[in-house]
C-alpha positions as CSV (number, residue, x, y, z in Angstrom):
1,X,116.6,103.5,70.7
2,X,113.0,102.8,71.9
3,X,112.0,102.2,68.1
4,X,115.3,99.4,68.0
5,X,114.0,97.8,71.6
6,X,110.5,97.5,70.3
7,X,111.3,95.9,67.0
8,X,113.2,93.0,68.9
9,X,110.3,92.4,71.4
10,X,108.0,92.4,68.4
11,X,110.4,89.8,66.5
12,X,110.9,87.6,69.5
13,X,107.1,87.6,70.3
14,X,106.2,86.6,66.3
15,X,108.6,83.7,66.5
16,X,107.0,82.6,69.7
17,X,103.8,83.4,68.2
18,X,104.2,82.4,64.7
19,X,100.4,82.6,63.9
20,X,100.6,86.4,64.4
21,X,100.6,87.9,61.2
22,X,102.0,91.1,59.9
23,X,98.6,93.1,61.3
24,X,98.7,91.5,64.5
25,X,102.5,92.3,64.4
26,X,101.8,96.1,64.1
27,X,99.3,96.4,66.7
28,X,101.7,94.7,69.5
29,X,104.3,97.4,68.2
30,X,102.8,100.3,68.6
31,X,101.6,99.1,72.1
32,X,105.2,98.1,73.2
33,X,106.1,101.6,71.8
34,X,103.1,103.1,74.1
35,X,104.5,101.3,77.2
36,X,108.2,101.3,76.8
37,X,108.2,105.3,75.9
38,X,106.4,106.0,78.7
39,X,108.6,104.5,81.1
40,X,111.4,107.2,80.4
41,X,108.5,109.8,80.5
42,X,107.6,109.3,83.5
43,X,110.8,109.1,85.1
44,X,112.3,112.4,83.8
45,X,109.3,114.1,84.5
46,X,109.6,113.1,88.4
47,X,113.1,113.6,88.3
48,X,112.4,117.2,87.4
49,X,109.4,117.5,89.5
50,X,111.8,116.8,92.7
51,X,114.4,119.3,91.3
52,X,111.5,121.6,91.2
53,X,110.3,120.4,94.4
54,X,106.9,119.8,93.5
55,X,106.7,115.8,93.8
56,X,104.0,115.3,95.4
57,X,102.4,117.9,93.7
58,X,103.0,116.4,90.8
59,X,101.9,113.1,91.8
60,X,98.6,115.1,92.3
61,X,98.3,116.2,89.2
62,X,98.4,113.4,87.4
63,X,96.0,111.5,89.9
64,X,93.5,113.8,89.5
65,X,93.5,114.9,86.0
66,X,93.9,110.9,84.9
67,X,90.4,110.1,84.8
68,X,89.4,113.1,82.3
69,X,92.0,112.6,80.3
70,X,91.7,109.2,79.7
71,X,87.9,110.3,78.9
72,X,88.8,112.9,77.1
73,X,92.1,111.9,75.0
74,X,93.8,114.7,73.0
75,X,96.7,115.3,71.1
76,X,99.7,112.7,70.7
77,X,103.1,114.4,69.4
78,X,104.9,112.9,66.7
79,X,108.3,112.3,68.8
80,X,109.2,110.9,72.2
81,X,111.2,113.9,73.0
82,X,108.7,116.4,72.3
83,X,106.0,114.0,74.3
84,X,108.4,114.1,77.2
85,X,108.9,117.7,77.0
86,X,105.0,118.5,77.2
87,X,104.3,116.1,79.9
88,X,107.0,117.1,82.0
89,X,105.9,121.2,81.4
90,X,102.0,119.5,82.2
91,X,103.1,117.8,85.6
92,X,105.6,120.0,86.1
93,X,105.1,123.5,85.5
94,X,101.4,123.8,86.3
95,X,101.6,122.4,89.9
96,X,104.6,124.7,90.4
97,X,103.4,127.9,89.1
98,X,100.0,126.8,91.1
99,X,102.2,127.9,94.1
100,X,102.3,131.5,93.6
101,X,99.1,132.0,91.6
102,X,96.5,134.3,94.0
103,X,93.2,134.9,92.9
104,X,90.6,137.0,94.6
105,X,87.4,135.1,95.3
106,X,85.2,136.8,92.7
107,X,87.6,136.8,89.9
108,X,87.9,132.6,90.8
109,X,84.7,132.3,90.5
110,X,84.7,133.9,87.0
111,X,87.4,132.3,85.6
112,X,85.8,128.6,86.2
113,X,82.4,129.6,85.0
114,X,84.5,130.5,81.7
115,X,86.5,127.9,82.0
116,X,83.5,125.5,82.4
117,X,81.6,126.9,79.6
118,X,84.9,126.4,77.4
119,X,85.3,123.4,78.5
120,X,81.4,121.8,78.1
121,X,81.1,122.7,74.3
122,X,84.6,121.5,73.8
123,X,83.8,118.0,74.3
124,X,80.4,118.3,73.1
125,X,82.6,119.1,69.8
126,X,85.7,117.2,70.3
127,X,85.8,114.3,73.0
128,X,86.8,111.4,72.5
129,X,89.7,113.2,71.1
130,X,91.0,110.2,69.0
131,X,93.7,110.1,66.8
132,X,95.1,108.3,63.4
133,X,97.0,105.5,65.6
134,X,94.3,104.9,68.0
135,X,90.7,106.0,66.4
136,X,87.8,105.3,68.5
137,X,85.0,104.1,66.1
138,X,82.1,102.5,68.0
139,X,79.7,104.9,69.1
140,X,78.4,103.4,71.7
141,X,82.2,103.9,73.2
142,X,82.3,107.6,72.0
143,X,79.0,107.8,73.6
144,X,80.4,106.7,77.1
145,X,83.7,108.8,76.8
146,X,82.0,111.7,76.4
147,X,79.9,111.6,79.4
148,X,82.6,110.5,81.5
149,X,84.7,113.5,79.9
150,X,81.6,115.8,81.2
151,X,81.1,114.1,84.4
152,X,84.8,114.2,85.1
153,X,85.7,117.8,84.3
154,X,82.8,119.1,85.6
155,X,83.4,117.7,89.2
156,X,87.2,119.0,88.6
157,X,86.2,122.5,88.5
158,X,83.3,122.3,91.0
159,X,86.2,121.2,93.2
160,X,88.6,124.0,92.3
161,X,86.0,126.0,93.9
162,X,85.4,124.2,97.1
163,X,88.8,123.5,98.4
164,X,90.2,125.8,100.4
165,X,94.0,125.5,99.6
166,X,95.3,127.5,96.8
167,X,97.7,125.9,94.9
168,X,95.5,122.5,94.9
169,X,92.8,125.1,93.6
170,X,95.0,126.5,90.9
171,X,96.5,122.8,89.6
172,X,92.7,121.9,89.5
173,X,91.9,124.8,87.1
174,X,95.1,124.7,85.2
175,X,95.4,121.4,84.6
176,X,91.9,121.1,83.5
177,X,91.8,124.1,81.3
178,X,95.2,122.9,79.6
179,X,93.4,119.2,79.3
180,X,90.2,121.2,77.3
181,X,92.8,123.0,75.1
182,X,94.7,119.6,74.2
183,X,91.4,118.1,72.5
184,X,91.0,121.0,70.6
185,X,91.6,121.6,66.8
186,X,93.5,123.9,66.9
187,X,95.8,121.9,69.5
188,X,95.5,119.5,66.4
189,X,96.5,121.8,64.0
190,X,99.0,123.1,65.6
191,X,100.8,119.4,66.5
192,X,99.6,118.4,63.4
193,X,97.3,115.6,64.0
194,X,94.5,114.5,62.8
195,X,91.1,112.8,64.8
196,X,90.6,109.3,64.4
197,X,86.8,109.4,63.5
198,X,87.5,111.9,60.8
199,X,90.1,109.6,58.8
200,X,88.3,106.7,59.3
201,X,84.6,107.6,60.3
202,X,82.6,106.3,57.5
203,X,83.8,102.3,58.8
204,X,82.4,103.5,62.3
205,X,79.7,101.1,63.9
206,X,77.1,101.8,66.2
207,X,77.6,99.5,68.8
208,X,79.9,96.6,70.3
């Protein structure tokens, strides 16, 4: 259905457009595929975030975790279902299971020094996590996206430390920690996907 709506829009736009040529044409269709398959996305997973009742919650989650995430990038599944099924478990599931997760002090404080470690040498290695679709070539980009990924995860976890509520603690550290995993390769393996920069790294550039 999406794949039918965004073949029209495409077709109506080219004979608008008719100096957009068949590469042009591709690039605006994966984009309208981007933005009109996250629309559904977004609505099941709040629909099933009130169910849950962890809207706001939810709402949190994605706030906060948006800005390493977009640093970071990470995995892209192959179908819309299976994307909607692993955001909605993402915005979902962590924020409700943060509920009921207690951890004594000490063991905490453990768990994000791992978690941070994990986390730093994964995107020393991995971030930008691009993919074949959207590869980001320019260094000077993956430069930038990398520090922001650092910057960003790192204030992430210093906050799971500081803020005395639990469950915004525990989304903080979960959601972070499932973020790190999803620019791994194994994550990449395991969705079978490949990094940008590795398919098409010898045409990167070293700046703008």
């Amino acid at each position: 259905m999406i794949d039918k709506i965004c073949t029209f829009l495409t077709s109506k736009i080219r004979k608008e457009m008719p100096e957009i040529d068949d590469e042009k044409a591709e690039v605006i269709y994966y984009g309208l595929q981007n933005i009109v398959g996250e629309i559904p996305k977004i609505f099941i997973m709040l629909g099933i975030a009130y169910i849950l009742g962890v809207f706001p919650l939810a709402l949190f989650t994605f706030a906060v975790l948006f800005p390493y995430k977009g640093a970071s990038g990470g995995f892209h599944l192959k179908t819309h279902i299976g994307c909607i099924i692993v955001t909605t478990l993402f915005y979902c599931i962590i924020p409700f299971i943060s509920q009921y997760i207690i951890l004594n002090v000490i063991v905490k404080y453990i768990i994000v020094a791992c978690i941070w470690i994990f986390g730093i040498i994964m995107i020393k290695l991995y971030a930008p996590a691009d993919t074949e679709d959207v590869p980001i070539l320019l260094k000077k980009v993956r430069r930038k996206k990398q520090i922001i990924s650092y910057i960003t995860f790192s204030l992430g976890m210093l906050a799971s430390v500081l803020i005395q509520d639990n469950t915004i603690s525990n989304i903080l550290i979960l959601s972070n920690f499932m973020q790190t995993i999803s620019i791994t390769k194994l994550a990449y393996r395991l969705t079978k996907n490949k990094y940008g920069y590795e398919v098409y790294g010898n045409t990167s550039v070293e700046n703008v």
